[in-house]
C-alpha positions as a printed NumPy array, in Angstrom:
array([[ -4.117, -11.819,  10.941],
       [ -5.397, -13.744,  14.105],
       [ -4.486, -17.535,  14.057],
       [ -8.439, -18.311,  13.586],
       [ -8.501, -16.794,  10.359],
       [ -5.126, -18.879,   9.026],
       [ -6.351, -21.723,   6.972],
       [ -5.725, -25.151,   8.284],
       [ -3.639, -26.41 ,   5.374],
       [ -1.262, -23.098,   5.524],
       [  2.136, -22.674,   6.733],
       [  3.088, -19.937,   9.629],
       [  6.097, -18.793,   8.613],
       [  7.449, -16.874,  12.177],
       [  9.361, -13.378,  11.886],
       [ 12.066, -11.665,  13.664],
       [ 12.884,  -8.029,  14.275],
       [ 15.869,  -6.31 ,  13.54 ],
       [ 16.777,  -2.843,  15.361],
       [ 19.918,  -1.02 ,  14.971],
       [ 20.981,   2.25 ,  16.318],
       [ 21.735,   4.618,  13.735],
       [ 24.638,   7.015,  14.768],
       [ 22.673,  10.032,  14.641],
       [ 20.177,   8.354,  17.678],
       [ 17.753,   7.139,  15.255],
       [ 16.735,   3.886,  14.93 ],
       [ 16.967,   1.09 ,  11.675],
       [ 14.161,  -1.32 ,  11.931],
       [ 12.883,  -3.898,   9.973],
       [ 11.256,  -7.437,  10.032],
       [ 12.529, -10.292,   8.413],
       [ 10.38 , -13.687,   7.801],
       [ 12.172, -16.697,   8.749],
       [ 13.576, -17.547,   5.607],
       [ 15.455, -20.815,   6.677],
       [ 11.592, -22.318,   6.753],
       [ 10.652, -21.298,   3.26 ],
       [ 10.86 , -23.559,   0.692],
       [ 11.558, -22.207,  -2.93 ],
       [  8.253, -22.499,  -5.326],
       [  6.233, -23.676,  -2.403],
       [  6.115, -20.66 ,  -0.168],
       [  7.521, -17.753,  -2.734],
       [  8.288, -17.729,  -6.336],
       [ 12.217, -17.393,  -6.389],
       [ 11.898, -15.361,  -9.858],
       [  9.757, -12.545,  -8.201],
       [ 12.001, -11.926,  -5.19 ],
       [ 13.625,  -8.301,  -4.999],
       [ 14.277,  -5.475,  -2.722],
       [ 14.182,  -2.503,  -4.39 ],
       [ 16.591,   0.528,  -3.326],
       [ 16.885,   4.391,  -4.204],
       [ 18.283,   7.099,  -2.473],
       [ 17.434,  10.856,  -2.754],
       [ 20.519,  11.433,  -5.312],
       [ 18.753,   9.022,  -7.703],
       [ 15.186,  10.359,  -7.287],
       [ 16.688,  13.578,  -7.814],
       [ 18.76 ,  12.939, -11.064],
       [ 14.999,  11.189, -12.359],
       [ 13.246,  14.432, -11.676],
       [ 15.917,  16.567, -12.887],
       [ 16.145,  14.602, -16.434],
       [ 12.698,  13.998, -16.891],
       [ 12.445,  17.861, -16.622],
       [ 15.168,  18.69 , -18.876],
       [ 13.403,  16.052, -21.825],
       [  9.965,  16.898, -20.714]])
């Protein structure tokens, strides 16, 4: 979102990104919002904050039983 469009009352909150070579040659990247400039129940509610994970095993096992108890 361009700076014009931020409203005048809101809070920037800068990011950072985060690249690390895998050891197959691939890259890991992901960006990460400046959290040391957030301010619980101001900026993000604390109760709602999560980072879901799954890996193939688990999606697999899901599909496996859900087929198995239809």
């Amino acid at each position: 979102m361009p700076k014009s469009k931020v409203p005048k009352d809101a809070k920037v909150i800068s990011t950072t990104w985060v690249m690390k070579k895998k050891s197959n040659g691939t890259f890991w990247v992901r960006v990460n919002a400046r959290g040391f400039m957030q301010v619980a129940g101001e900026h993000y509610n604390a109760d709602s904050v999560s980072s879901p994970v799954t890996n193939k095993a688990t999606i697999r096992v899901v599909l496996v039983l859900s087929i198995i108890f239809k």
